[in-house]
N, C-alpha and C positions, 0 to 999 in steps of 0.2 A: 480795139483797146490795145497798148502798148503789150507785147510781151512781156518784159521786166515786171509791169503792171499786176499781171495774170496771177504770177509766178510768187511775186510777193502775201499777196493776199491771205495763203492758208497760213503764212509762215506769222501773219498780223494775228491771226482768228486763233493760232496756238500759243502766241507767247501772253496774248490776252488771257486765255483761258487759266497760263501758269502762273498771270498776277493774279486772280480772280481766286483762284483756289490758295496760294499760298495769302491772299490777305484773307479767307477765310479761318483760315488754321490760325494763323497771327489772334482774330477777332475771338476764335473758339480757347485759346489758351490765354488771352488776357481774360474775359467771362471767369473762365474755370479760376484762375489767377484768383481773381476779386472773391470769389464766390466760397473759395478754401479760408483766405484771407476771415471774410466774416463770422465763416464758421465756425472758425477756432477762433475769433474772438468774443465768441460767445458760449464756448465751449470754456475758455477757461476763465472768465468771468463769474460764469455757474459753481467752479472750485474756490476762486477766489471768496465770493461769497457766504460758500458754505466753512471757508476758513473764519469768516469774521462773524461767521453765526456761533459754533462752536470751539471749544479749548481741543477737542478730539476728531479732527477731520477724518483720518484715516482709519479710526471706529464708527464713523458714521456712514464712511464708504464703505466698509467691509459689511453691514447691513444688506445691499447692493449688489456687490460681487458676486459670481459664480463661483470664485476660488477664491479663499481667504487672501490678502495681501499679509505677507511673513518672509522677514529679511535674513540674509545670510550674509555676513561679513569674515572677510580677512585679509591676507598678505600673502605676498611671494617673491621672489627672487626672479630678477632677470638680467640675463650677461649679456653684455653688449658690446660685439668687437669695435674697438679703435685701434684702427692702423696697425700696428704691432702688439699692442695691447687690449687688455679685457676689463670692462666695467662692472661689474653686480648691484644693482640698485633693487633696493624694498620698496616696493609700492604694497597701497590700502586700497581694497574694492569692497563692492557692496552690489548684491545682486539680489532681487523678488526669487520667491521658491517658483520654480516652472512651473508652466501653464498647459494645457490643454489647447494643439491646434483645431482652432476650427474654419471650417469651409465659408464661404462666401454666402452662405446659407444660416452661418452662427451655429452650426451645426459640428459634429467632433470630426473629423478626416478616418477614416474605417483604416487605410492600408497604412497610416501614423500612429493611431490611436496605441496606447502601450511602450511607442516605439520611439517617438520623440515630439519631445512637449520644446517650447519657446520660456524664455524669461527676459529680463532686462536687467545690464548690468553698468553702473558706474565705475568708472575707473582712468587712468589714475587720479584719486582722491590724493593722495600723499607719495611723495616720492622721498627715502629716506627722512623721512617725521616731517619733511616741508611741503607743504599745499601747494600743489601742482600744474602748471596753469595747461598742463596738456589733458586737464580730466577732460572726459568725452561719456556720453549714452553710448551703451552697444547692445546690439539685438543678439541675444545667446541661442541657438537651437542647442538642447542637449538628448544625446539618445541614452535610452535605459537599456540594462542588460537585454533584454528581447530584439531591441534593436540598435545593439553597439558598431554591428556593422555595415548599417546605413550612414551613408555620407551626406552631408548638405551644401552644396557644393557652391549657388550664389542665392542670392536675396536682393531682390530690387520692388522699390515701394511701387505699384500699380498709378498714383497721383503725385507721384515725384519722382517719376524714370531718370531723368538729367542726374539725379544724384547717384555717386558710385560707391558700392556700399561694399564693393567685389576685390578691387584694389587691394586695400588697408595697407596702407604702409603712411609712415609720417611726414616726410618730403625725400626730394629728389636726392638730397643729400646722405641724408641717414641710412635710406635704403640702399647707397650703396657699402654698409658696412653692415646692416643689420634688417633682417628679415624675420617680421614678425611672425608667429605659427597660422596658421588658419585652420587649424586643431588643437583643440588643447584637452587635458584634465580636468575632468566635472570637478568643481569645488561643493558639487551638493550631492549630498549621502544617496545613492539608489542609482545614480547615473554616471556613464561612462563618457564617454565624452563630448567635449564641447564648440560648437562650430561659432567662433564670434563673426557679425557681421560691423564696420563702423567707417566712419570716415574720420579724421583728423583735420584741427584746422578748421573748422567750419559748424560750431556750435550752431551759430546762430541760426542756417539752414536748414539743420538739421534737426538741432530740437525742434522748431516749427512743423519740418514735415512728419516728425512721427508723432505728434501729437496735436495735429489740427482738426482731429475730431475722435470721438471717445474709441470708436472702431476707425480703422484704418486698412484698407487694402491692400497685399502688397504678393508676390509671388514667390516661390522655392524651387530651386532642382533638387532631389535627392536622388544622391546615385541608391539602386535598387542591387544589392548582393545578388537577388536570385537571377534579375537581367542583365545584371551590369550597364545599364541604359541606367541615364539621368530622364528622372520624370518630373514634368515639370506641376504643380499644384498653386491654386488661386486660396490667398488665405485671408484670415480678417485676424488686427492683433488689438485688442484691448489695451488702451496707452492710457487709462488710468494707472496702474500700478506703475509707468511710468513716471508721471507727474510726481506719485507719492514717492516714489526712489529720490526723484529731484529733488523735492520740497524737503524731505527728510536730511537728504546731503547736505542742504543748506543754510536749515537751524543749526544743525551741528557744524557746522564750517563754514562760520558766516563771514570768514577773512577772505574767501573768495570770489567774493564779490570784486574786491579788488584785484587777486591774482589772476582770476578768471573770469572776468567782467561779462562774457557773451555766454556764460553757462548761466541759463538762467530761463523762467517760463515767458518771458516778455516779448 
């Protein structure tokens, strides 16, 4: 048999092996694809539903709940450099009272527990009194006095890695003038501060990924004061009180449909 022959053969039997396994992968993430797809459409069908059975969904949900669903709204002030100048604009949020993380178990997390709960927050709703069409969902971690100085340093959803939740910033552009915090001020009584997680830009992905089924998987680093090591933690978030955030934004601010056409459960 020709030499060249010989020589070529494992280099056939390797690159075989690399289609084989990457149209695996390909086959394994269209399934899963399909398979989330369903879920949350069946996931929110069962809300829709229970909206057109009753006047009070979100008392009928709160039956349900392990933590009551109860809202916190307000305003704030944010400067934003241009070029030689500074901007100040009022925007309106609205955020669920924090949550109880728990483990991949539905279980409380021990070395969290006390120390930092999750909520969900909408914002911006309003930019000086006009409806905003950059409103977005954001995943809040906030820590309590016992553990104000725990850090949460990234958040990526476990069935939606591709999306970048780490970033935050609003385009290439803006960011080079204005760099949003990735710390902020609890806006809710008992807790210090607030680690927002979101993406801009991309409702439509995103509303879908954090609520394509009632629990949701998703991971944390917290940096640990006593180690200074970021630990990483598998977590499950409850994306009801999500939906109800949504749905609530949307009776009351049903102009945004138009302003914000892809903020929406669909």
């Amino acid at each position: 048999m020709n030499t060249k022959i010989l020589l070529s053969i494992p280099t056939v039997v390797i690159c075989t092996q690399c289609n084989n396994t990457t149209n695996e992968k390909l086959q394994y993430e269209e399934n899963l694809s399909r398979e989330i797809i369903s879920r949350r459409k069946e996931y929110i069908e069962k809300f829709e539903d229970l909206q057109s059975r009753t006047t009070n969904p979100t008392e009928e949900l709160n039956k349900t709940l392990k933590e009551p669903y109860e809202t916190i709204e307000g305003n704030k002030s944010i400067t934003i450099p241009i070029l030689f100048m500074h901007k100040t604009i009022n925007i309106t949020w609205i955020k669920n009272k924090a949550l109880t993380i728990n483990g991949l178990d539905s279980k409380p997390i021990r070395e969290l527990q006390n120390k930092i709960r999750y909520s969900y927050s909408i914002s911006p709703i309003k930019e000086d009194g006009a409806l905003s069409n950059k409103i977005m969902p954001i995943v809040l971690f906030e820590t309590t006095q016992n553990g104000q100085d725990f850090q949460v340093t990234s958040f990526t959803l476990i069935d939606a890695p591709n999306l970048d939740f780490n970033t935050r910033k609003y385009s290439a552009v803006s960011s080079l003038f204005y760099t949003p915090p990735k710390t902020e001020k609890s806006q809710e009584n008992g807790y210090v501060n607030a680690y927002p997680f979101w993406i801009a830009n991309k409702n439509n992905e995103v509303i879908k990924a954090l609520t394509q089924n009632r629990l949701i998987r998703a991971k944390i680093k917290v940096k640990n004061p006593k180690t200074r090591f970021a630990e990483e933690y598998n977590i499950e978030l409850d994306t009801q009180y999500l939906i109800l955030l949504i749905t609530d934004v949307l009776q009351k601010n049903p102009g945004l449909s138009k302003v914000a056409p892809n903020f929406n459960l669909k």
